[in-house]
C-alpha beads as a LAMMPS data file, in Angstrom:
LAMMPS data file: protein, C-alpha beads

320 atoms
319 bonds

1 atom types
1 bond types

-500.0 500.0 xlo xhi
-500.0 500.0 ylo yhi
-500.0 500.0 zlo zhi

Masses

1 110.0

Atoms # bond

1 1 1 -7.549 -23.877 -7.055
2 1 1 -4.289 -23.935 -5.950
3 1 1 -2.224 -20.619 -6.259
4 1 1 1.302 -19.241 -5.975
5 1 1 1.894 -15.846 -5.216
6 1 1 5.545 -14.692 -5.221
7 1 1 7.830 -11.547 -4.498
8 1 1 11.144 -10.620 -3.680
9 1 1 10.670 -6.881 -3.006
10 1 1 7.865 -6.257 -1.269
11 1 1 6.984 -7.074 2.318
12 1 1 5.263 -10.144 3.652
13 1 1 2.634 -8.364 5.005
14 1 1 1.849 -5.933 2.082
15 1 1 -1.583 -4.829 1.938
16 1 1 -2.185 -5.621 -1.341
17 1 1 -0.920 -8.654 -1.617
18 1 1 -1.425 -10.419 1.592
19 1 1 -4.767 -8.280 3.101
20 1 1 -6.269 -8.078 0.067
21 1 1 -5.386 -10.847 -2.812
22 1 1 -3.876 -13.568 -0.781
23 1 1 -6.431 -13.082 1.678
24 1 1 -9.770 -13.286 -0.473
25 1 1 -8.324 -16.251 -2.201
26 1 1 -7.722 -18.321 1.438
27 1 1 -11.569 -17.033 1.633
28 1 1 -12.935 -18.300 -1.119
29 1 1 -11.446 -21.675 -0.113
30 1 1 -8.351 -21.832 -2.211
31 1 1 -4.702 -22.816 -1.519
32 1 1 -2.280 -20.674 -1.685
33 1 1 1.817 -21.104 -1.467
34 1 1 3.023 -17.698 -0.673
35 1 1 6.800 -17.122 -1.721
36 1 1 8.058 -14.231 -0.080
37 1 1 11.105 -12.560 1.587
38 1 1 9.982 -13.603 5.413
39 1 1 13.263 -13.965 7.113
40 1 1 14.875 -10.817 5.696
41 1 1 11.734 -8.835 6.940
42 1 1 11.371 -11.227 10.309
43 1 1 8.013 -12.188 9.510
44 1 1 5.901 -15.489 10.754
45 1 1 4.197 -16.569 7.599
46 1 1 0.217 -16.089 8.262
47 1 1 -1.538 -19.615 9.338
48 1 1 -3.313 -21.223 6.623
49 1 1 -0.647 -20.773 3.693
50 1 1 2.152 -22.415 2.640
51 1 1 5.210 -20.464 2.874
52 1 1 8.461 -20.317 0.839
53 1 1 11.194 -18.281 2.021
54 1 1 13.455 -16.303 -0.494
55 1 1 15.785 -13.850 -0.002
56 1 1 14.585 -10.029 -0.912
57 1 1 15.590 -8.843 -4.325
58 1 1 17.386 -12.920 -4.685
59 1 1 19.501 -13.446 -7.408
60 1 1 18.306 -15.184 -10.617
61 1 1 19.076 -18.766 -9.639
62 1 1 17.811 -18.168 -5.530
63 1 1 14.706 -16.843 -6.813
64 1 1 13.624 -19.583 -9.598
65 1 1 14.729 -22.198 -7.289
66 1 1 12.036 -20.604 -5.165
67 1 1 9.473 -20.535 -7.647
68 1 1 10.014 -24.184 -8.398
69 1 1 8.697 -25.302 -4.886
70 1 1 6.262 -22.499 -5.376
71 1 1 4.688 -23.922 -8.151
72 1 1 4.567 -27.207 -7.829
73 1 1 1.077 -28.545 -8.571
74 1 1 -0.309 -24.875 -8.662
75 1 1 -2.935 -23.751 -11.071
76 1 1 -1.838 -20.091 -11.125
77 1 1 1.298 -18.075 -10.418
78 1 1 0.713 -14.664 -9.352
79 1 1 4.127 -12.855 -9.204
80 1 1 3.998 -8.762 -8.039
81 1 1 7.851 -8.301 -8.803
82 1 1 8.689 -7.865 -12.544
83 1 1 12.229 -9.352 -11.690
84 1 1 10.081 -12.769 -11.035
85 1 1 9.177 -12.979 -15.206
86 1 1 13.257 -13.782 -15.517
87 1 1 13.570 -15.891 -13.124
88 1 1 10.303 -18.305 -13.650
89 1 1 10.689 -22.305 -14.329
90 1 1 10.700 -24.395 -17.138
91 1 1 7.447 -26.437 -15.793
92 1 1 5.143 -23.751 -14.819
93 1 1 1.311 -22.957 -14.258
94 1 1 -0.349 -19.737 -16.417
95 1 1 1.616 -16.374 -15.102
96 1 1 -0.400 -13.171 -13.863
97 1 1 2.402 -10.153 -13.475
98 1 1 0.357 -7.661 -10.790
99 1 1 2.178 -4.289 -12.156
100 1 1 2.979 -2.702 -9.056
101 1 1 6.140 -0.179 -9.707
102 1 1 6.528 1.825 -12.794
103 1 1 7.480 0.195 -15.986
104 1 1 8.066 1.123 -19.803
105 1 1 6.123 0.368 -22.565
106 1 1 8.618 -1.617 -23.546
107 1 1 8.681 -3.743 -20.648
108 1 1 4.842 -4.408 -20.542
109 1 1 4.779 -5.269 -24.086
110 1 1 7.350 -7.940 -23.642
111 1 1 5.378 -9.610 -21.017
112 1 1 2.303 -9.092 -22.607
113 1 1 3.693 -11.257 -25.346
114 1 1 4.036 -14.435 -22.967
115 1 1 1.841 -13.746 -19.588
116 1 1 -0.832 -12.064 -18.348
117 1 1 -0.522 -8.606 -17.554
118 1 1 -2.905 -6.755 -14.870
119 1 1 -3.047 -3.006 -14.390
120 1 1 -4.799 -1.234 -10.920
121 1 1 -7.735 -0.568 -13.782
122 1 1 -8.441 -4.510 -13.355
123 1 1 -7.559 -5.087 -9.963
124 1 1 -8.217 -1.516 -8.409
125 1 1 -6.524 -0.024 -5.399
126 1 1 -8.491 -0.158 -2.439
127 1 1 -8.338 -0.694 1.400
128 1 1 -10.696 -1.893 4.454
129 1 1 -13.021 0.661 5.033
130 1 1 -13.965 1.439 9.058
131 1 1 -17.547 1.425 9.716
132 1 1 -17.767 4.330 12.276
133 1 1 -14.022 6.430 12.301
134 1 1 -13.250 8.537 15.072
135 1 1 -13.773 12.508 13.976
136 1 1 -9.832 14.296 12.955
137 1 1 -8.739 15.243 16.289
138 1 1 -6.855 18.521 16.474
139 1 1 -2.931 17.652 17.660
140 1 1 -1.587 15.267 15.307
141 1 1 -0.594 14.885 11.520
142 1 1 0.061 11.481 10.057
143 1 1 2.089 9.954 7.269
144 1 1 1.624 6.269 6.348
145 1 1 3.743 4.467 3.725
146 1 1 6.963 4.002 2.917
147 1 1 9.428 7.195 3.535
148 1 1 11.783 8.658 0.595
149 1 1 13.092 11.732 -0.932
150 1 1 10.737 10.896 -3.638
151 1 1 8.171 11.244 -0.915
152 1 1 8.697 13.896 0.777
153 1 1 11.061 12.607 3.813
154 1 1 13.002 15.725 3.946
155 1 1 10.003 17.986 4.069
156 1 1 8.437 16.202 6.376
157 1 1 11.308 16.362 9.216
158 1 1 11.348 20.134 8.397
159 1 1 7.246 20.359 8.837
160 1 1 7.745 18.179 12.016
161 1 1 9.837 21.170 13.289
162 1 1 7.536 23.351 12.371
163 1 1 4.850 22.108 13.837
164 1 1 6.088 21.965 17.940
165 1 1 5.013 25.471 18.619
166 1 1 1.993 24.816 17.429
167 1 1 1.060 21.644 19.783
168 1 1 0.660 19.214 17.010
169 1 1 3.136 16.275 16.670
170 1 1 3.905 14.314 13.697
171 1 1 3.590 10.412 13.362
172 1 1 5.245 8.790 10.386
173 1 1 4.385 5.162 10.146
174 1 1 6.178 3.098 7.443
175 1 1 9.313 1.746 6.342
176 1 1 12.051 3.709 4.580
177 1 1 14.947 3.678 2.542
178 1 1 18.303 3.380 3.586
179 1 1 19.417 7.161 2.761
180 1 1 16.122 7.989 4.703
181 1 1 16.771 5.930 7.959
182 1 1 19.475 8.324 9.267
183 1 1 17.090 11.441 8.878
184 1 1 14.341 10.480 10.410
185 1 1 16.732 7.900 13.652
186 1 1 18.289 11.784 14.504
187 1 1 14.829 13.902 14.012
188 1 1 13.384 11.189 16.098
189 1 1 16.303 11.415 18.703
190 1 1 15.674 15.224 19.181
191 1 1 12.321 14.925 19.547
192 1 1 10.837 16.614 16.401
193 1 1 8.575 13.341 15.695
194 1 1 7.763 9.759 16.002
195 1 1 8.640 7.597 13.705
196 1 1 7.168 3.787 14.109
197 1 1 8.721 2.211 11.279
198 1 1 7.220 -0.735 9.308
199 1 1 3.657 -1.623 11.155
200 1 1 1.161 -4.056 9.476
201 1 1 -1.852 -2.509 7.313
202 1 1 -4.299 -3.028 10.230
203 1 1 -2.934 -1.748 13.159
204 1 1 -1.074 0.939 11.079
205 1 1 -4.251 2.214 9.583
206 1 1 -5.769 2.580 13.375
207 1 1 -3.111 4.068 14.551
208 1 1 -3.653 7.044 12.035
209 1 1 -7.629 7.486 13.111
210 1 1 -8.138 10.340 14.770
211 1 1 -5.439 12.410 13.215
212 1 1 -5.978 16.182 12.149
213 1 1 -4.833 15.224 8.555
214 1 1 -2.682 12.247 6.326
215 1 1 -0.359 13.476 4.353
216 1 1 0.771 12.288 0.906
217 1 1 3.594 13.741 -0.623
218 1 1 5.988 13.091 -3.725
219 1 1 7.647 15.259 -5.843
220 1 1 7.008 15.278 -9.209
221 1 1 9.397 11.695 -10.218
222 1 1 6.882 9.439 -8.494
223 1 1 3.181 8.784 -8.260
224 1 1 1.710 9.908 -4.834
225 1 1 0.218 6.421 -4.019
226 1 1 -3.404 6.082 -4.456
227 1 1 -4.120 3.355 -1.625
228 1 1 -1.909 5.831 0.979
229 1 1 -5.344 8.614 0.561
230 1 1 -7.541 5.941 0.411
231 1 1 -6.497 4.730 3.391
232 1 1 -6.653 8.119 5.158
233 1 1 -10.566 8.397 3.389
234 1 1 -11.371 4.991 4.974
235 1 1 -9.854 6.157 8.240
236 1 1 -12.416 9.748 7.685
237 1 1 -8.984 11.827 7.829
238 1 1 -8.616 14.648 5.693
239 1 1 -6.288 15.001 3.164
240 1 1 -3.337 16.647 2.529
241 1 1 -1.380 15.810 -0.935
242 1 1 0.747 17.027 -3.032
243 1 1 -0.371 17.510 -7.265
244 1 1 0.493 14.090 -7.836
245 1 1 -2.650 13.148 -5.525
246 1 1 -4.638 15.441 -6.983
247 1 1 -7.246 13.691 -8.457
248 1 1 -8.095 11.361 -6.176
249 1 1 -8.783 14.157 -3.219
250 1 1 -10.445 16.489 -5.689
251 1 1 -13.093 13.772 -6.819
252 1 1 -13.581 13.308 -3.307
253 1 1 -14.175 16.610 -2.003
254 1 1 -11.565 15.018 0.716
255 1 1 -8.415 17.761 1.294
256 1 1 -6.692 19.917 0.507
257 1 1 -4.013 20.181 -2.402
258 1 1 -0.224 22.192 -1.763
259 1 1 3.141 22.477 -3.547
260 1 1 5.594 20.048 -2.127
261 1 1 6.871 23.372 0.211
262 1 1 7.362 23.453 3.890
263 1 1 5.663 26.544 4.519
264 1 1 2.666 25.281 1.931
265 1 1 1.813 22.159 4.145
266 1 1 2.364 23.831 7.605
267 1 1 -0.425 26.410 6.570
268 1 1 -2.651 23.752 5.596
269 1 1 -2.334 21.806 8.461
270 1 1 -2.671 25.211 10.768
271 1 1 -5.770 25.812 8.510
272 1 1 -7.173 22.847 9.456
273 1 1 -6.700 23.200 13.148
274 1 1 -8.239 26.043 12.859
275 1 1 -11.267 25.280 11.826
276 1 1 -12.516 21.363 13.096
277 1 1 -15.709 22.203 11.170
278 1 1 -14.168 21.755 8.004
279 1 1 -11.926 18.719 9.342
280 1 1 -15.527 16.852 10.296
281 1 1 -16.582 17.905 6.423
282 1 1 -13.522 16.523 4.534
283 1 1 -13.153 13.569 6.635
284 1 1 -16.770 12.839 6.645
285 1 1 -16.841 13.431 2.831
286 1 1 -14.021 11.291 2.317
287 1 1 -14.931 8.591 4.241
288 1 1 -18.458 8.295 2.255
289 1 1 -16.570 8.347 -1.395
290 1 1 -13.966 5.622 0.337
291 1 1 -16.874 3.141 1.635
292 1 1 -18.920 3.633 -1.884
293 1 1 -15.666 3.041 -4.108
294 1 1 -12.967 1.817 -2.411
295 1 1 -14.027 -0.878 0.134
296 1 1 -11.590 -3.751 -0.476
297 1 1 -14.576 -6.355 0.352
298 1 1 -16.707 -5.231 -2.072
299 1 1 -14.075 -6.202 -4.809
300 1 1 -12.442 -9.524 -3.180
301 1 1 -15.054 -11.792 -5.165
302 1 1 -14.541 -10.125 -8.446
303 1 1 -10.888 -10.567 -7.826
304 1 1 -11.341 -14.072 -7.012
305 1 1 -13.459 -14.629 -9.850
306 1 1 -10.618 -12.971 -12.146
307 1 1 -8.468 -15.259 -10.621
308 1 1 -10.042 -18.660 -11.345
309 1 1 -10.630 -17.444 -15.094
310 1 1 -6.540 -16.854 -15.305
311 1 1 -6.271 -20.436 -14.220
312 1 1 -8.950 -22.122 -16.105
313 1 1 -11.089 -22.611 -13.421
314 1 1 -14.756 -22.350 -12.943
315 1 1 -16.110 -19.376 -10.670
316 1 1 -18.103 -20.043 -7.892
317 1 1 -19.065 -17.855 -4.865
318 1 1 -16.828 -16.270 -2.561
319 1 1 -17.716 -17.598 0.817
320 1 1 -18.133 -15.036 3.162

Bonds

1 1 1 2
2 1 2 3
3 1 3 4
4 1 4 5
5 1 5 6
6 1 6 7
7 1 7 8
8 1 8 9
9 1 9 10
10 1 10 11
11 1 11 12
12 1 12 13
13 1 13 14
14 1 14 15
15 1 15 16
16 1 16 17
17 1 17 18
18 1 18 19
19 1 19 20
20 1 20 21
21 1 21 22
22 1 22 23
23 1 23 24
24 1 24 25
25 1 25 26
26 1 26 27
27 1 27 28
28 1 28 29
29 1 29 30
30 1 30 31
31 1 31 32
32 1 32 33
33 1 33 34
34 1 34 35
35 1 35 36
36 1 36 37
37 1 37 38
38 1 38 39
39 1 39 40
40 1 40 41
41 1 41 42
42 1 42 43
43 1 43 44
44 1 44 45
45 1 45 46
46 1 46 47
47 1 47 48
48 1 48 49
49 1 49 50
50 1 50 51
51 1 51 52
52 1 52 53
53 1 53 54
54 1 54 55
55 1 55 56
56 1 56 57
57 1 57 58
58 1 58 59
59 1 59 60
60 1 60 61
61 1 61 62
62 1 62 63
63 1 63 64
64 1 64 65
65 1 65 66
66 1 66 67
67 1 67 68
68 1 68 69
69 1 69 70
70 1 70 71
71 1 71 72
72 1 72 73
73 1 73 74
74 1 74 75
75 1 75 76
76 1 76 77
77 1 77 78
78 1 78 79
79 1 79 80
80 1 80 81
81 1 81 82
82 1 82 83
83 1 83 84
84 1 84 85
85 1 85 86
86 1 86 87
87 1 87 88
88 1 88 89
89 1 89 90
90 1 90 91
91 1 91 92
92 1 92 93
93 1 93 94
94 1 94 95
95 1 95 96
96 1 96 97
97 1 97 98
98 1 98 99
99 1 99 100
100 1 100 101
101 1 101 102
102 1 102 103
103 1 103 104
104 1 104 105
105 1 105 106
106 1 106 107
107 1 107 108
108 1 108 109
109 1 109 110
110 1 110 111
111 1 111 112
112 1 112 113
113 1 113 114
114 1 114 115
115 1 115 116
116 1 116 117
117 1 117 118
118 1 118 119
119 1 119 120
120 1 120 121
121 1 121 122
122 1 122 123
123 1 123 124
124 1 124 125
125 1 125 126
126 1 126 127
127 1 127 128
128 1 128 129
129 1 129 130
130 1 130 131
131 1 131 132
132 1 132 133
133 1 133 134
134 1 134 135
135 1 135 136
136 1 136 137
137 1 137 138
138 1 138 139
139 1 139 140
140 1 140 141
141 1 141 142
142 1 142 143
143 1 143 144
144 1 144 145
145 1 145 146
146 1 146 147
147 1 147 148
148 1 148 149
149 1 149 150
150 1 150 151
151 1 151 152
152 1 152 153
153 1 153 154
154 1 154 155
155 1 155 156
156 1 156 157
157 1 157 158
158 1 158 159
159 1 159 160
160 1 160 161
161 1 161 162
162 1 162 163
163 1 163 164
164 1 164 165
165 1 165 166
166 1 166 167
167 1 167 168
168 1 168 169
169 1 169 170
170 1 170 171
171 1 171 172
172 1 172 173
173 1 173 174
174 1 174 175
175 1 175 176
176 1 176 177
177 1 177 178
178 1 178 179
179 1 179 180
180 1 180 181
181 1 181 182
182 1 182 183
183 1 183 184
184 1 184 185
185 1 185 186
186 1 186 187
187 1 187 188
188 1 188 189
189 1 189 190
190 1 190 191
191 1 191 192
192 1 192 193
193 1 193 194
194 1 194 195
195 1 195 196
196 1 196 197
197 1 197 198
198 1 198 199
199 1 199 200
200 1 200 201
201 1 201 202
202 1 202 203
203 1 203 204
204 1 204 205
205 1 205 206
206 1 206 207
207 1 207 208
208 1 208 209
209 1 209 210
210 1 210 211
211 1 211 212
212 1 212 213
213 1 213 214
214 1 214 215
215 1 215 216
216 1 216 217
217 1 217 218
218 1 218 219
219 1 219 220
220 1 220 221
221 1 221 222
222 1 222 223
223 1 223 224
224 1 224 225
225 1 225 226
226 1 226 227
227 1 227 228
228 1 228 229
229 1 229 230
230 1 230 231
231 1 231 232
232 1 232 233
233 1 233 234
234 1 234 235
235 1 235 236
236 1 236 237
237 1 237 238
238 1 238 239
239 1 239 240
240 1 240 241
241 1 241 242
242 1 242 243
243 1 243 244
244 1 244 245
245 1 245 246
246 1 246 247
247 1 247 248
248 1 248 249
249 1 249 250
250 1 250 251
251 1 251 252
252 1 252 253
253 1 253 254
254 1 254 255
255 1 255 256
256 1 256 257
257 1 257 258
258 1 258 259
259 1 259 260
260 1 260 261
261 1 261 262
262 1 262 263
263 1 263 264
264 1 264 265
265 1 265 266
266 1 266 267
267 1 267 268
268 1 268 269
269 1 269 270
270 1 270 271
271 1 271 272
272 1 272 273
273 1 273 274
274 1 274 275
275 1 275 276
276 1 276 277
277 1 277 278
278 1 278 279
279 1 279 280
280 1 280 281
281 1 281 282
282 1 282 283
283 1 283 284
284 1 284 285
285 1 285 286
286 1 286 287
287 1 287 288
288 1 288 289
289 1 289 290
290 1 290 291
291 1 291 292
292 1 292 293
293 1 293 294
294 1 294 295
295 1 295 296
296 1 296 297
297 1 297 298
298 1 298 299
299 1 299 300
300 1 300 301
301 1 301 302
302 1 302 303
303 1 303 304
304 1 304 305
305 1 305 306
306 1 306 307
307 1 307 308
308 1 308 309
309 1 309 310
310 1 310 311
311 1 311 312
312 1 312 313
313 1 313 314
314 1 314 315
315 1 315 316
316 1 316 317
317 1 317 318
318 1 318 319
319 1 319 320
């Protein structure tokens, strides 16, 4: 099978889309074309794909003159940005829309009507598991993901402050948005915290083992992001999340649940410290529910599978 997998928002080296999808198909011994916004986010296209360069969020015309060389002679187009289905070519292969931001009813049921339309429920959230994490250490909190005011970037500079007398620095590892950047460059600058920017999925998720706790915060307009805790489960760090996590950590038995309030996260994270008996049990707890459930490799072949049904294709095995 040959496959095209396109975006013009997200990064080149998303986890989802280039750990996980693109990833198991190059497995399984498929092609895939992978049109993406690699100069804009000064990325080397992995080896064994073919690359397309567009610009991020391209106009109309950049972007379907993209897809064209995307497509051509592919048995599937797998687009994750919703922008894509107005952009797509005249001469096209069957089109999968991955729904990755939030959308209306409205919008799904218009692309329902013409494509393919995949939820989380069919290709679920997950990440890559570590066999044997590190226990939570004791004088550092972590945030992975990509930094907002939806997520919590202001309370996390004033919990970074919070936390110096207390010996325990915060790392914040992901990208950000533009009103965001100036925040965190200054809190950086004075010392409150480190902030590493945008860091692959791998390395960023072992720079986070060995933490005291991940945090996942949003305020009530977003979605705290499911694959953020499961990452920190995988990494056996316990949680610390705002309501919107809720359900996730709760099944798990994982961490620990607070308002999106300063003084509500500092205590949790103190609480923690305080006690690394309970750190061993919620990372150790999480860790099992993450490597039973949510173990990206024990869902590449069904993906793969899906996959080669979209495009007509017989399954076969995914090589391993």
């Amino acid at each position: 099978m040959r496959a095209c997998v396109a975006t013009t928002v997200h990064h080149p080296e998303d986890a989802r889309i280039m750990h996980r999808q693109i990833r198991a198909l190059l497995d399984a011994g498929h092609e895939v074309t992978y049109v993406a916004p690699f100069s804009y986010f000064n990325v080397t296209p992995a080896m064994g794909l073919t690359a397309v360069d567009v610009p991020r969020l391209a106009s109309r015309g950049r972007a379907r003159h993209a897809l064209r060389r995307g497509v051509r002679g592919a048995d599937l187009l797998l687009v994750h940005d919703h922008r894509l289905l107005r952009a797509l070519p005249h001469h096209r292969p069957p089109v999968v829309w991955d729904v990755r931001e939030p959308v209306t009813p409205r919008q799904l049921a218009r692309a329902g009507r013409r494509h393919r339309v995949v939820t989380p429920a069919e290709v679920p959230e997950a990440t890559l598991v570590a066999a044997s994490p590190p226990p939570p250490g004791g004088s550092r909190v972590v945030h992975l993901g990509r930094l907002s005011a939806e997520r919590g970037v202001t309370e996390l500079i004033g919990l970074a402050e919070r936390l110096i007398p207390h010996g325990i620095r915060l790392d914040l590892i992901g990208g950000a948005t533009p009103e965001a950047r100036p925040l965190l460059r200054d809190a950086q600058r004075v010392g409150l915290l480190d902030w590493f920017g945008y860091v692959p999925h791998r390395h960023a998720l072992r720079m986070a083992e060995g933490a005291l706790a991940g945090l996942s915060l949003a305020d009530g307009s977003v979605q705290a992001p499911p694959t953020t805790i499961m990452d920190y489960m995988g990494r056996g760090l316990p949680v610390i999340t705002t309501p919107q996590g809720a359900a996730l950590v709760e099944e798990a038995g994982c961490g620990l649940v607070v308002p999106l309030d300063v003084d509500a996260v500092l205590n949790a994270v103190l609480d923690l410290k305080e006690d690394p008996a309970r750190r061993a049990e919620l990372g150790a707890s999480g860790h099992a529910r993450a490597r039973l459930r949510h173990h990206w490799p024990d869902h590449a072949a069904a993906f793969v599978r899906r996959a080669e049904s979209w495009a007509g294709i017989t399954t076969h095995a995914l090589a391993v």
